[in-house]
N, C-alpha and C positions, 0 to 999 in steps of 0.2 A: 176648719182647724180644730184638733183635739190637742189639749193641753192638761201634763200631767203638771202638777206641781206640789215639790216638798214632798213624795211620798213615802208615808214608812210604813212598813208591814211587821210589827212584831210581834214573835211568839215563844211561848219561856223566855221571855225575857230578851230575848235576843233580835236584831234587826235583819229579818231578811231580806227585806228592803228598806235601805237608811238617806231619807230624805232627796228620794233623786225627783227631779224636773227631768221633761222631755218633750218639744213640740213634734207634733205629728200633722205634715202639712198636705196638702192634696199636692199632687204629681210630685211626691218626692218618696218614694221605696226604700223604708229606713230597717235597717239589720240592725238587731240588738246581739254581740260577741259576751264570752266571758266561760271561764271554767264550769264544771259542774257546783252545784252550789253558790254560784252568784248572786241569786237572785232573778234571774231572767224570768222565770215561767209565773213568778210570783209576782213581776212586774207589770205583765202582760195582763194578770186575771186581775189585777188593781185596775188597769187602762179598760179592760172589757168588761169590769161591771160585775167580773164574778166574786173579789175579793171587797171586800170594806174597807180602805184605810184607815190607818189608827192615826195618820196625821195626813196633813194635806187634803188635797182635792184635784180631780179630774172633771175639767170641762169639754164639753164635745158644741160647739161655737157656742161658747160663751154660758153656756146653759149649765147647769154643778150636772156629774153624773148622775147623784142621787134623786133628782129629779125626775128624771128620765122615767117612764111607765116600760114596762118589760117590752108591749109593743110596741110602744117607740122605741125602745133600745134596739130590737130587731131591727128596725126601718133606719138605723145609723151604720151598723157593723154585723159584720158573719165572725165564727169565729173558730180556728181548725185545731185542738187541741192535739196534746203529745199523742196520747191514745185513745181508745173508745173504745169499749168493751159494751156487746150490747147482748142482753139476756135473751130476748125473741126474733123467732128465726126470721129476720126479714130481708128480704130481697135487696140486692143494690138499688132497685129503682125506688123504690121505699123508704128507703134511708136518704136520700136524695131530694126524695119529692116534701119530705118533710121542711127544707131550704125550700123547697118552691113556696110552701105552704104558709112558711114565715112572713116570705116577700110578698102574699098576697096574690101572686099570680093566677091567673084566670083558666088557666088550662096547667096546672103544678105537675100531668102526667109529660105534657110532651116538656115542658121547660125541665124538667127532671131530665128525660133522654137526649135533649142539647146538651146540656151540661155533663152529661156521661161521656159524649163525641166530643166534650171539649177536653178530656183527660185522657183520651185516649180509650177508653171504655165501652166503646159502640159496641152493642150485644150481650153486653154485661148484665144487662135489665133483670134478668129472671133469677140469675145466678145468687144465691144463700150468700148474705154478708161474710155469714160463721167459716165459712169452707172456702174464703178468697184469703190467698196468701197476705202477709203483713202489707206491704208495701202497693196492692190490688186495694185493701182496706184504707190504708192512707189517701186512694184518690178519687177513692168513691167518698170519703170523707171533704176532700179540699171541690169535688163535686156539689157534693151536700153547700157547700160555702159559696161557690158559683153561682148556685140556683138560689140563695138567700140572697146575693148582690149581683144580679144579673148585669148590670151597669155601674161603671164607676161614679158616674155623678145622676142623681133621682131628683126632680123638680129642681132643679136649679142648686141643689147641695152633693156635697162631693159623699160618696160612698167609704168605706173602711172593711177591710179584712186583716182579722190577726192570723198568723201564721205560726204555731209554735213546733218548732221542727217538723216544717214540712216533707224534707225530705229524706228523713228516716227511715229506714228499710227498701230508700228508690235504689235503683242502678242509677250509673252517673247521667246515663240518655234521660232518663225519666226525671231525675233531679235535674237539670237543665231543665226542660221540659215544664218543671211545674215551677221553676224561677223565670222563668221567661214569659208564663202567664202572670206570673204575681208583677214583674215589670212592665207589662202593657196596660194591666189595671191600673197603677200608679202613672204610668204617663198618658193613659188618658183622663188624668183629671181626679182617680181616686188616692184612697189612702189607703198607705201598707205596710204595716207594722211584723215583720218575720223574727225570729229566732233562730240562729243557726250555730252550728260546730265548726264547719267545715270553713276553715278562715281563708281560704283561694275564691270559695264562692261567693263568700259575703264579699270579698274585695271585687268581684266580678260583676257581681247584682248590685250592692247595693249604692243608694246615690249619700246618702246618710247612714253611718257609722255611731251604734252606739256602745262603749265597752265597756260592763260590770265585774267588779270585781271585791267579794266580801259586800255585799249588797249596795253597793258606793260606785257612782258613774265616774267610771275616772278617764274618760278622753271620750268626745266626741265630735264628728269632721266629717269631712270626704276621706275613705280610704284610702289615700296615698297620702292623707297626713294623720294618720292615726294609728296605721300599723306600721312597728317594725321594731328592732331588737329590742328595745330596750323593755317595748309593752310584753312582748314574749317573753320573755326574760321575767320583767314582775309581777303580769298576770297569770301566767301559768308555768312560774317557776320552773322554766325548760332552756336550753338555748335553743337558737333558730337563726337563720340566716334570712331576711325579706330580698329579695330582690325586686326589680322590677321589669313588668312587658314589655314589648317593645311599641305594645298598642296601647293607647291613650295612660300610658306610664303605670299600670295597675299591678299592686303590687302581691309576691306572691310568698305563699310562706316552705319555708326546708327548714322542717325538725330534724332538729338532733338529738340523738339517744344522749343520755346524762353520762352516760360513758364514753359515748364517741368523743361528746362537749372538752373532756376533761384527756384527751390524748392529743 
């Protein structure tokens, strides 16, 4: 169990994250929603250890974050940031095996090239980071995150991977594709904390719902009790029509242009 609680992140003065709580429990695949500017990605680097909070505290079982030694933090959570920018020319399989390296693995070349075949990536190995398209780059990155949590749960405790837009710059195949790995981690036992835009997917994937808005959690649930007009409406000051599937009732979102709204 990882438990954020109270947190705030201010800067000039201002709250970019304002006293939000949020459990994160093993087999439960929790989407964190919300406009740009939420606070979401600032959430996320409070929960992983890479921000300090100015208030509150984040426990990963029971233990304060700041406890935590670097190499023990690796040995808890991976973590797939929005971008990555890296200066030296190195290989896919390089940037990867450095996740193996983390987790300690005893052979980080071939746990590196599993993890490649697990995003689809097989023979990517040799290919320059720098010269793989955005979205090539994104899963040789959620790769890299593979090979650092090979397993959802390690001695007897449950595993974690943050996810902060993972599927920016996929096609919709490959955005399925890398939400459908982030869901078999989570139900087999680990933890999985995402970020996404795309509100059909989150309602698709996720099992827990969390929605920010102005750095403030203002609804959290199962998707089909926490999206629909009215969140649309206040969280991203647009209209929208939710309806629902006709499979397990999941709900989906139809924007409307603010013109269309008002004819």
């Amino acid at each position: 169990m990882i438990r954020a609680r109270e947190i705030s992140i201010i800067r000039s003065g201002r709250a970019l994250v304002d006293r939000v709580s949020l459990d994160l429990t093993p087999g439960r695949f929790t989407v964190v929603i919300g406009p740009n500017g939420a606070g979401k990605s600032t959430l996320l680097k409070a929960i992983s250890g890479e921000l300090k909070p100015d208030h509150g505290e984040v426990l990963y079982n029971d233990r304060r974050l700041t406890a935590l030694s670097p190499i023990e933090l690796a040995a808890e959570r991976a973590v797939l940031p929005q971008s990555t920018a890296l200066s030296f020319p190195f290989t896919a399989l390089e940037v990867v095996r450095m996740g193996a390296v983390a987790h300690g693995s005893l052979e980080p070349g071939l746990a590196a090239r599993q993890a490649l075949t697990r995003v689809g990536l097989g023979g990517f190995e040799a290919r320059s980071y720098n010269a793989l398209s955005g979205g090539e780059q994104q899963r040789v990155q959620l790769a890299r995150v593979l090979a650092q949590m090979p397993s959802p749960v390690s001695n007897g405790k449950p595993c974690a991977i943050y996810l902060d837009e993972p599927t920016a710059s996929l096609d919709i195949g490959h955005q399925i594709s890398v939400l459908e790995l982030a869901r078999d981690f989570a139900r087999a036992g680990g933890i999985v904390l995402a970020i996404l835009h795309d509100l059909n997917l989150a309602a698709e994937f996720a099992d827990h719902l969390a929605i920010l808005h102005k750095g403030r959690l203002v609804c959290e649930g199962r998707p089909e009790n926490t999206i629909d007009d009215t969140i649309i409406r206040e969280v991203y000051g647009i209209s929208g029509t939710v309806g629902r599937l006709p499979a397990a009732h999941i709900p989906y979102v139809l924007p409307q242009s603010r013109q269309s709204a008002q004819r």
